[in-house]
MIKE-453721 format. One record per residue (C-alpha): residue in one letter; x, y, z. Coordinates in steps of 0.02 Angstrom, whole numbers, plus 50000, padded with zeros to 5 digits. Each point is the difference from the previous one (the first is absolute). Layout:
BEGIN
AXYZ/...
***
This chain:
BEGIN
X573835094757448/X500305014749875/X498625001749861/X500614995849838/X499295014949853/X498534993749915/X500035000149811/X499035015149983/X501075011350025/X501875000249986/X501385013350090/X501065007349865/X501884991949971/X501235006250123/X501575008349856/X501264991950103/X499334981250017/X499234996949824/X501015012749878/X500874985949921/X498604987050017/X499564988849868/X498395001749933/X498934982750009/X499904989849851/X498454999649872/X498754988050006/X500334986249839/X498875004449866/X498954982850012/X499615002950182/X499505014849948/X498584993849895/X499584985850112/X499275014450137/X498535002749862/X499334983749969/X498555003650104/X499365015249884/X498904997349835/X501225002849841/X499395019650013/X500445005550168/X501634990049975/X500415008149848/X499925016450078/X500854993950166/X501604995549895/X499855016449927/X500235009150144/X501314986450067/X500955004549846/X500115015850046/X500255000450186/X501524986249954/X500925009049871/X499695015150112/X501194989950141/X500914997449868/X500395018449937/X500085004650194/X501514985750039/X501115005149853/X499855019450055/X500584991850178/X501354990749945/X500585016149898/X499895011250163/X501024988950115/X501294999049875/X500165015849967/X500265005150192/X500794980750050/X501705008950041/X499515016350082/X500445004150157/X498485011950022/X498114999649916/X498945015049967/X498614999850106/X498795000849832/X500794983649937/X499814990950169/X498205004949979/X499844996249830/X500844982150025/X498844996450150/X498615002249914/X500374990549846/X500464986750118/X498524999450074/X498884999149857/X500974988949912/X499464987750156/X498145007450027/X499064983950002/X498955000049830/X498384999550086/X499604996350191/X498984984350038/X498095003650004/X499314993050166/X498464995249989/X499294993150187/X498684986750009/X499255006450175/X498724990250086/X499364990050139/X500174980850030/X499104988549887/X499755015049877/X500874992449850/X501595011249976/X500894983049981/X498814992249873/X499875017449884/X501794999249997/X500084981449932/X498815003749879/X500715016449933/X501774991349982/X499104984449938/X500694987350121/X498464992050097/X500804995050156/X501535009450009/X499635008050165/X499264991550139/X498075001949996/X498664996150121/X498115003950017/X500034997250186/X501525008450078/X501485012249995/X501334992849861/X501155011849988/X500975004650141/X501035014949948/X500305012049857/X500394991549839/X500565010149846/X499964993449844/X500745004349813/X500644994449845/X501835002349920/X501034993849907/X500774985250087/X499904981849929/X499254991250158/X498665005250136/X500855006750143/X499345004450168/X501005007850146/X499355000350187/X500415013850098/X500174998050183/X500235007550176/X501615005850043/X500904993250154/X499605016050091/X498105002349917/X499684983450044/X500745001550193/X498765015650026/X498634989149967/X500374986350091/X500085014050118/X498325005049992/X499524983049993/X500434992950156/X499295016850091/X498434995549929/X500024982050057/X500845005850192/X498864997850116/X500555003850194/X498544992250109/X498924983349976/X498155002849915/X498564994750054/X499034986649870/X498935015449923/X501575010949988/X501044986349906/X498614995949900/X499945017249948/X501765003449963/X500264981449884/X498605008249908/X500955017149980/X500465001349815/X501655007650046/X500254988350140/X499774986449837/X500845008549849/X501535002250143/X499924981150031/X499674991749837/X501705013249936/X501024991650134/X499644984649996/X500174998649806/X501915006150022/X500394992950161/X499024985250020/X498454994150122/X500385010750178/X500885012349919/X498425011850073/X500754996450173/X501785005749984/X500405016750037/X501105012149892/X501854993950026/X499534981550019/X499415001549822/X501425010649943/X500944983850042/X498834989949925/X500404992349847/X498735000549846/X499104985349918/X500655005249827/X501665008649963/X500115016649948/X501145007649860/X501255011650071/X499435010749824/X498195000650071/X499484995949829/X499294983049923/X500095000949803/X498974988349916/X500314995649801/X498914986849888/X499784999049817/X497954998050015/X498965012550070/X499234982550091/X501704996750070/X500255015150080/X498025002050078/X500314984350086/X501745006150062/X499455015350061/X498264993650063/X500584996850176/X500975013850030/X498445013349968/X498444990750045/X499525001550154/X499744984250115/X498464993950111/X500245002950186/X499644981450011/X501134993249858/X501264987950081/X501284998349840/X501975000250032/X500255006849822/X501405013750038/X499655012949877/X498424999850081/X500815004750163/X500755016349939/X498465010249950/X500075011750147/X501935006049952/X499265004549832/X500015016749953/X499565001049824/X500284988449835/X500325006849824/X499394988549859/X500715002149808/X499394993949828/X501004995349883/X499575011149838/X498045001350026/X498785000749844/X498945008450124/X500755009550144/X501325012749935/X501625002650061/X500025015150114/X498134999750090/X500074989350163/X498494993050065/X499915001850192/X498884987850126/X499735010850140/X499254993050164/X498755011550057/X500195003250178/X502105001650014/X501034989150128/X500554999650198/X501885000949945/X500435017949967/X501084996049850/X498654990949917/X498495013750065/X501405011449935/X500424994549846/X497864996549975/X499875018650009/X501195005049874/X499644987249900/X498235005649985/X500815019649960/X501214995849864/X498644991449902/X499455012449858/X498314989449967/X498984992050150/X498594986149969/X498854997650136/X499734984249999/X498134993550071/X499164984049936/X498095002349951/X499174993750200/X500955014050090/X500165014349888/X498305007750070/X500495003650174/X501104995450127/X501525008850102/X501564990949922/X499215007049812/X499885016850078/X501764999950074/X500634993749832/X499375014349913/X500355011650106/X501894994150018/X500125001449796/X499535016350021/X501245007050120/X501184991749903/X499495013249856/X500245014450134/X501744994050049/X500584989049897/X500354995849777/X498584994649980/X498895008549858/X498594989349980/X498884987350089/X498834988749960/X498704986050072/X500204980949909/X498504990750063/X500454980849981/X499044984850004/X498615008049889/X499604982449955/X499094996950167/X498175001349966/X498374991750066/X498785003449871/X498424994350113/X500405013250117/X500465013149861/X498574996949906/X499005003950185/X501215015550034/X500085005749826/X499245017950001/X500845008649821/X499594996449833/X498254995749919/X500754983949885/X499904983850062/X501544990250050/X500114984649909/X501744992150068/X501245000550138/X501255009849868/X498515014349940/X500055001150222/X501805000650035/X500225013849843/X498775011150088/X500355002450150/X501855000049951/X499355015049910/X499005007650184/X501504996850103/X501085008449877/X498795016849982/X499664999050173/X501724997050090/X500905012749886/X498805013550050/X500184996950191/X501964998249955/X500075017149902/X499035007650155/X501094994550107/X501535006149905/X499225017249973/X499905002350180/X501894998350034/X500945004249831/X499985013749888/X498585001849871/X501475001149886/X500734982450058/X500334989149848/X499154985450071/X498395010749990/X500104996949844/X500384984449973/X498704990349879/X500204982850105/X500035002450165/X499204982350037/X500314984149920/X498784984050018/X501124986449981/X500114981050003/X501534989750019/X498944984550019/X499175004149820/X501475005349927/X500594982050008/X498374990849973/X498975009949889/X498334992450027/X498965017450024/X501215011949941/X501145004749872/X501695005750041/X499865015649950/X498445002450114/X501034991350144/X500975020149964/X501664988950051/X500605007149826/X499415017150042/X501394997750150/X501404996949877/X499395012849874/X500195013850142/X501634994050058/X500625000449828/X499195015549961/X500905007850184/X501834994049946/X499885005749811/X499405017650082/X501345000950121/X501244994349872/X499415014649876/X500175012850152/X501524994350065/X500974999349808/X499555016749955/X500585005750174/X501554991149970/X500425005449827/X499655019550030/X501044999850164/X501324989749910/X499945014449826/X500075015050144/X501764992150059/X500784996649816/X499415020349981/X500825004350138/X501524988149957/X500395005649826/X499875018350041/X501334998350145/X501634999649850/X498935014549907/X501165014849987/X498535012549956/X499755014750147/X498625008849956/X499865020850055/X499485004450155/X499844981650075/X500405005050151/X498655011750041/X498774987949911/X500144985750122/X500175012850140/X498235004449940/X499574983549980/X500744995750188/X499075015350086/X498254993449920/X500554982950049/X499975007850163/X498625008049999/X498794986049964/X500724989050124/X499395013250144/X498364998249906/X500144980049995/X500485002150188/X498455011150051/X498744987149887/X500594984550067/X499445010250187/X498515002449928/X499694982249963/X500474994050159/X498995014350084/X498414992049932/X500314984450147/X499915010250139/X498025002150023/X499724980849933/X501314996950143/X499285010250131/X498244993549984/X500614982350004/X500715004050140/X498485006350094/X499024984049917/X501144988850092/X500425007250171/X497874998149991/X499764981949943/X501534992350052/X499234991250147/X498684993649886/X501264993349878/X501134992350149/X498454991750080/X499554993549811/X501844993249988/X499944990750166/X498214991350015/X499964983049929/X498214991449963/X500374984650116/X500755012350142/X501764996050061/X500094982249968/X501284996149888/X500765018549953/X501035002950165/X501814994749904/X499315007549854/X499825015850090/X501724995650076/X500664997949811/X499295015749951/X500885009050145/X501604992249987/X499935005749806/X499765017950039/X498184999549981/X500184987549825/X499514982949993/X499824990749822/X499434982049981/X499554988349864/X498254997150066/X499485015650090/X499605017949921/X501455008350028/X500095013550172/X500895017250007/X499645011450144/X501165014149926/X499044998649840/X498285000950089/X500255012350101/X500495011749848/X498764996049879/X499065015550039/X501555010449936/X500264989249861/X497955003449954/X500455017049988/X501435002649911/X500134984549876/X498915011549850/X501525016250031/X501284988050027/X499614989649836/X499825017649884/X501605004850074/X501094988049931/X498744996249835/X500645005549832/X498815009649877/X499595016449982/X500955015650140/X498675003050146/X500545007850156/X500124984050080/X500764988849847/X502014996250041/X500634995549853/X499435013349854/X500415012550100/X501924991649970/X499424994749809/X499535021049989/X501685005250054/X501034988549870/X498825005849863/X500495018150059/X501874995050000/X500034993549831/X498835015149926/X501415012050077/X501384989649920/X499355000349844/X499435019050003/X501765002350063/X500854987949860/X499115009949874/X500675016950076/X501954994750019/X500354990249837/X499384983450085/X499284996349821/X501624998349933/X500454988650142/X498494991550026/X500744985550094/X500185010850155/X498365005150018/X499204981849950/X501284993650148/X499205011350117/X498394997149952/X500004980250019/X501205001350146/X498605009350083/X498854986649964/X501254986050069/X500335010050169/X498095001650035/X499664982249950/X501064993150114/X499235013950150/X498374990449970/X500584984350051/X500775008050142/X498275006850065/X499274982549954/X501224992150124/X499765012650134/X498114996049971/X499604984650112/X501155008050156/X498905015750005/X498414988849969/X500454989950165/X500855013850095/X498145001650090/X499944980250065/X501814999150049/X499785014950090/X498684994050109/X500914982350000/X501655008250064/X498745007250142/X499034984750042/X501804989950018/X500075001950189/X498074995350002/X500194983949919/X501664995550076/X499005002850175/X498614990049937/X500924985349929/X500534996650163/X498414998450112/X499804980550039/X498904990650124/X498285001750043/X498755008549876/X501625006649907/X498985003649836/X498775013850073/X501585006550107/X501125001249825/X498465008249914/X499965011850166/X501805004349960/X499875005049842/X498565009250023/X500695009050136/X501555004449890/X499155003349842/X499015012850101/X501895007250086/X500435002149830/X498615009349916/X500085011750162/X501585003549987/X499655004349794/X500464983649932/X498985004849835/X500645015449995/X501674994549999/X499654989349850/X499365014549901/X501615008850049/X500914986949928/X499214999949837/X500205016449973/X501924998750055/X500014986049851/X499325012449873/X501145012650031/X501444989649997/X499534993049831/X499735019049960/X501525005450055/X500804984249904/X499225003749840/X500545017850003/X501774993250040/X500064989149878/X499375010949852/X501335014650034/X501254988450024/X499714991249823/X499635016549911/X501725009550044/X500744982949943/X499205002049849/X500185016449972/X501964998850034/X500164984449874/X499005012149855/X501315016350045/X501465001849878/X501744990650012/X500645014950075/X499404995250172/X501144987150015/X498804983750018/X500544992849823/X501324993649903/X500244993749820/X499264982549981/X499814988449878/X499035003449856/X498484991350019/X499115006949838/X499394985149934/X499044994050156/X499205016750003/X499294996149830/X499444984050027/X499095007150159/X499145013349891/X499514985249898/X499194990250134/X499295014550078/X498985004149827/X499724982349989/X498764999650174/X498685008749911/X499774986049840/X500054986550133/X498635007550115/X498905002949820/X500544981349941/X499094997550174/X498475007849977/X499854993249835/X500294981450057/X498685003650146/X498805008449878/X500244985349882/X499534987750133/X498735008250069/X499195001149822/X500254980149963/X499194995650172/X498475009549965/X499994989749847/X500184984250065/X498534990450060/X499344998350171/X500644982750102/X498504988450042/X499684990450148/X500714987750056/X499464980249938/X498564991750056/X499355019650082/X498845003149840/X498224997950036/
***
């Protein structure tokens, strides 16, 4: 199936499909206002503020749109300069006002992600939650907006994703010889043997197991399923809907016998999204994301678990209080959020310990090694070593992040990197107070992430939007200034120049991979055996892993369940490179000060060279006169480089995991060859294969191939960059040249939304001081305010 753009990044608007497209309509004002009800009366004046502006900027950019195409409706040929000027007034008029904020709940089963999201959207049991086994059983998103009713819409399997599972499936379940009693013992107790099972049998029926591929392509399912291959669900209670949606996203017991048939369509679920209708507490444009922690068997879903993980811009690691302290599945966690900051969006992570409620106090009072005051209650216990974990966890957390991120990484500086929370508290209050349950500290820093974003992304919009209305108005000015010509000749050959130095710094920055690469290299071709032999030994032998090991295989070295820690070969085997190079690869694509291996101020240092050479030159040729020409280059600048960085951020993740699929791509012969070993003692002959293979492979430079292909990646994105900047600055360059080039012709006058853009443009810096004065305000009246007490019946 083709892959759909994300909403991250947007092409440009072709001139010949969307020239005479009509802009979409405004949001009504009420709606508007609805989206803030979650912020304090502060924050939401100052959100209105800037939606005031970034609306009547639309505004101001749609009637110099409508002006345009009528002035050119009836020609047979446009200028070149007005097709771009049109396209890009189009486009922003349609930029969405800010992109969603994911922010992904990632944990383990039983961890709470469910519960932390009740609580923080203040609905107790509005997701399935259980203290003894996996509820969830798939990716569930949910939001607010500004619909009337609840609404939740359940994603599933396509005919054809669904077909390549059953696939897989029935391979896992085909057995060509009769077992001894030991041998089918062992393979009812494989957990692939029994996920593959328990998925037929809940779409198929009882002996669904037994059929092989085209009997159950002919077999019909217990429930129908909707051409659309999506279930909406609507109810006017929050209650309602829970119960609606219950059985579609809990998962079932193995030994539940129920004919319910929503219950029977789990396994074609691919992911649900849940709205609110106008939360108090949830703002409109962050979405709250329940990530399973280990990904899935199909490869949509173990797909689609992947990117979801990339495109969240905030990750919570989500451990309750008994397993934060050790353990593989924490580890893998962590380190998963991590390489999601190498290739992915997101900027900051975070640990949210739940079920801080959970205390013995006999056997803390016995453990209990800190502190020379007495504990007199189960609430003084629980608030202390809330404190420890908190200390403790965020220095092993900020140790850990130091070692594979920049020292200049944001999240290194985050002042909460752990959170102690308690959903259980946050309802009952008996030993803490909400605020100390820190549920409210959630919603504070989602509120605080969204009003940030929105401040960022307004200005953004309004200077890109007052660059275009410069450039607009002066395209019917009649003025030619002396010597012009040679000016932006000048101005072209610098242009030039500094792209050649752009060219040779962005080698530089890529250079700084090759001796991280090459020693990874020699790590793994050293320990790869060790890693392999790590990968395949289970504690209990081969009993119950040889269709897991089949699974794997048949996955190209991949296999996700709901119960297992999750397996990848490719990933394993190229840790050691990843050890190496994670620190270079995170500085090159960190912002902050230019270094030699820093991406993107190299770029920041060649606009701010740009626009000091426009404005030397301005002053030189009469620009001052005219300044609208030399502001429109200067913001235009700004605009062309903005969108570059998104560009890089999207290329991101595909260099990232250029070194796995690599070795994947490789191993695909291996595991196809493995997959297919049956009979007697088939699990140590599959392991044999693939050592054998993996061993082929690294002989024949397997690792060395994926280094190569890194390196191709970089200097493709090098070589796109460069592309892209040259391409964009003669563009620009031509638009700013006199009307005696040819690209213009008279247009309408569009004086008046010039102004008004001036206006608004002058008007970003009182909002952003209105700001700080609101947030200096509160800040002031919170100090001032006493401190909350305990809970009732705590006080001693």
């Amino acid at each position: 199936m083709a892959e759909t753009k994300d909403v991250f990044g947007q092409e440009p608007h072709p001139v010949e499909d969307d020239l005479y497209k009509e802009p979409t309509r405004k949001r009504r004002k009420s709606d508007r206002d609805q989206r803030f009800r979650a912020f304090p009366s502060m924050e939401q004046s100052a959100l209105k503020e800037y939606e005031k502006l970034e609306s009547r900027t639309r505004r101001v950019l749609s009637n110099t749109y409508q002006k345009l195409i009528q002035s050119v409706f009836l020609d047979d040929s446009i200028p070149n300069g007005v097709k771009y000027l049109i396209n890009r007034l189009l486009a922003l008029i349609e930029k969405p006002t800010v992109d969603p904020i994911y922010i992904g709940l990632f944990g383990s089963t039983g961890a709470g992600k469910s519960s932390l999201i009740n609580a923080i959207i203040q609905q107790a049991m509005f997701l399935p939650v259980s203290g003894e086994s996996i509820c969830t059983s798939c990716i569930v998103q949910v939001s607010s907006g500004c619909c009337v009713q609840y609404e939740a819409k359940i994603h599933l399997l396509s005919d054809q994703e669904w077909r390549e599972e059953l696939k897989n499936l029935t391979k896992l379940l085909h057995r060509t010889e009769e077992l001894g009693r030991e041998e089918a013992d062992a393979w009812n107790r494989d957990e692939a043997v029994e996920e593959a099972t328990w998925k037929l049998q809940m779409i198929y029926g009882n002996g669904a197991e037994s059929k092989n591929y085209e009997e159950l392509l002919r077999a019909k399912p217990k429930r129908k399923i909707p051409t659309s291959r999506v279930i909406t669900l609507k109810a006017e209670e929050a209650e309602e809907l829970s119960i609606k949606l219950d059985p579609y996203i809990r998962t079932q017991r193995r030994d539940w016998d129920g004919e319910a048939a929503e219950m029977r369509i789990w396994p074609l679920i691919k992911h649900v999204e849940v709205t609110l209708p106008k939360s108090d507490l949830i703002p409109e444009g962050v979405v709250l994301v329940d990530i399973p922690g280990t990904g899935d068997f199909n490869s949509k879903r173990d797909e689609m678990w992947k990117k979801t993980i990339d495109k969240c811009s905030v990750i919570w690691v989500i451990s309750d209080i008994e397993r934060v302290s050790g353990g593989r599945a924490h580890e893998d966690l962590l380190n998963e959020s991590i390489k999601a900051c190498q290739r992915g969006f997101c900027r900051d992570v975070a640990l949210v310990v739940t079920k801080m409620d959970k205390l013995h106090l006999p056997e803390y009072l016995r453990e209990r090694k800190v502190g020379n005051q007495a504990i007199q209650s189960q609430r003084e216990a629980v608030l202390e070593r809330n404190e420890m974990i908190k200390l403790q966890r965020t220095r092993i957390l900020k140790e850990k992040l130091k070692r594979k991120l920049p020292a200049d990484f944001k999240v290194l500086e985050a002042s909460d990197l752990v959170y102690t929370v308690s959903a259980q508290e946050y309802w009952q209050q008996a030993l803490l107070t909400e605020e100390e349950t820190e549920i409210p500290k959630l919603r504070e820093y989602i509120r605080k992430s969204l009003l940030d974003k929105k401040k960022r992304t307004v200005t953004k919009y309004v200077t890109e939007a007052f660059g275009l209305l410069l450039l607009t108005d002066s395209f019917n000015s009649t003025q030619n200034l002396p010597n012009e010509h040679l000016h932006m000749s000048v101005l072209r050959r610098f242009a030039e120049e500094k792209v050649e130095l752009l060219e040779k710094a962005i080698a530089q920055c890529f250079a700084c991979m090759e001796q991280p690469l090459q020693e990874g290299v020699r790590t793994a071709r050293t320990s790869y055996r060790c890693i392999l032999r790590a990968c395949l030994v289970r504690s209990k032998g081969n009993q119950g892993f040889h269709q897991t090991l089949k699974a794997v295989c048949l996955k190209n070295g991949i296999y996700a369940s709901r119960t297992l820690a999750r397996i990848d070969l490719n990933e394993a085997l190229t840790q050691p490179i990843y050890d190496q190079i994670d620190p270079v690869f995170g500085s090159i694509f960190r912002t902050g000060k230019p270094t030699g291996s820093a991406l993107m101020p190299h770029i920041d240092a060649f606009k701010h060279s740009l626009q000091e050479k426009m404005t030397e030159i301005g002053i030189r040729s009469g620009w001052k006169y005219d300044s609208c020409k030399k502001n429109f280059l200067i913001q235009e600048i700004s605009a062309i480089l903005g969108g570059l960085e998104d560009h890089i951020l999207r290329r991101k993740r595909r260099i990232y995991e250029s070194l796995t699929a690599s070795v994947q791509s490789d191993l695909k012969l291996c595991y196809e060859e493995a997959a297919q070993i049956t009979g007697k003692k088939a699990c140590e002959r599959m392991k044999d294969a693939i050592r054998r293979g993996v061993d082929r492979q690294v002989a024949e430079g397997m690792f060395e191939r994926a280094q190569e292909r890194m390196q191709h990646q970089f200097q493709q994105l090098k070589t796109g960059i460069v592309e892209k900047v040259k391409g964009s600055i003669t563009t620009m360059l031509a638009l700013a040249s006199s009307q005696g080039d040819g690209l213009y012709k008279e247009l309408a006058d569009v004086g008046s939304e010039y102004k008004e853009m001036e206006k608004l443009h002058r008007s970003l810096r009182e909002v952003a001081e209105n700001a700080r004065l609101r947030k200096g305000m509160q800040e002031f009246l919170l100090r001032a305010s006493p401190s909350k007490a305990g809970p009732p019946g705590t006080s001693l």
